[in-house]
N, C-alpha and C positions, 0 to 999 in steps of 0.2 A: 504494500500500500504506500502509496505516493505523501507527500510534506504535505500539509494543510495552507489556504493561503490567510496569508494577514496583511494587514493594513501598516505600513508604518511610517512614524510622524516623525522629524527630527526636532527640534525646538533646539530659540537659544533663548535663556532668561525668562523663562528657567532651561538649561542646558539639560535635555533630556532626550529620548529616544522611547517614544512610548506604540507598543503593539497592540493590535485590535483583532480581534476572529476569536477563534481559526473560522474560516471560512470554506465552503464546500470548492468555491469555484470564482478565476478573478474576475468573472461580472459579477457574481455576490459581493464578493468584496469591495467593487469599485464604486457599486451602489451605496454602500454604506458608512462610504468614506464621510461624507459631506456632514451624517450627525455626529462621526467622532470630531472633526475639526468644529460643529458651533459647541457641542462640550469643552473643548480646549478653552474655547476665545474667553471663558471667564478668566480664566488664568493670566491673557493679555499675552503671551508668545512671542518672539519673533519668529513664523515661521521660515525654515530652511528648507526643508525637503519632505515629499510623500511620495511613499512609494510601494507597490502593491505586489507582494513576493512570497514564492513557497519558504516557507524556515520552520524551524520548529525554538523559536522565544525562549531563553533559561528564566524571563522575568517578565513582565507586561510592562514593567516602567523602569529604567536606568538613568540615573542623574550621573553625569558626568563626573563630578566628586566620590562617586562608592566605586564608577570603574577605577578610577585611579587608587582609592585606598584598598581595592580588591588585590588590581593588579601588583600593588606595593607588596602586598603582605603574600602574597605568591613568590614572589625573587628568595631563591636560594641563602642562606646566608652566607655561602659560600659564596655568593657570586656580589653579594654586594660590599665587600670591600674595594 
């Protein structure tokens, strides 16, 4: 069985990357884009990019500050001298 598709948003300010579905099919998806973005606009965004893709999401929502404290605490200690 094939990736599901989903919807996804990039923001800056708030600096996010947030996922929508899964969805069966990219006309479902593309259909449904339009109420995840007036959800968003409360928030005031700037948006960057949407884009409509098979994946399979570790998370629905990523701020740009937790990949990088994720990514930190993943480095070896060996490697970060």
């Amino acid at each position: 069985m094939g990736k599901a598709w989903w919807v996804e948003i990039i923001t800056k300010k708030p600096d996010c990357t947030y996922y929508f579905g899964p969805f069966v099919s990219h006309r479902e998806a593309q259909l449904a884009q339009l109420g995840y973005l007036e959800d968003l606009e409360q928030e005031r965004p700037q948006l960057i990019a949407i884009e409509i893709k098979q994946c399979q999401p570790k998370e629905l929502t990523v701020f740009k500050d937790e990949w990088r404290e994720k990514a930190y605490f993943t480095i070896s200690p060996d490697l970060s001298a």
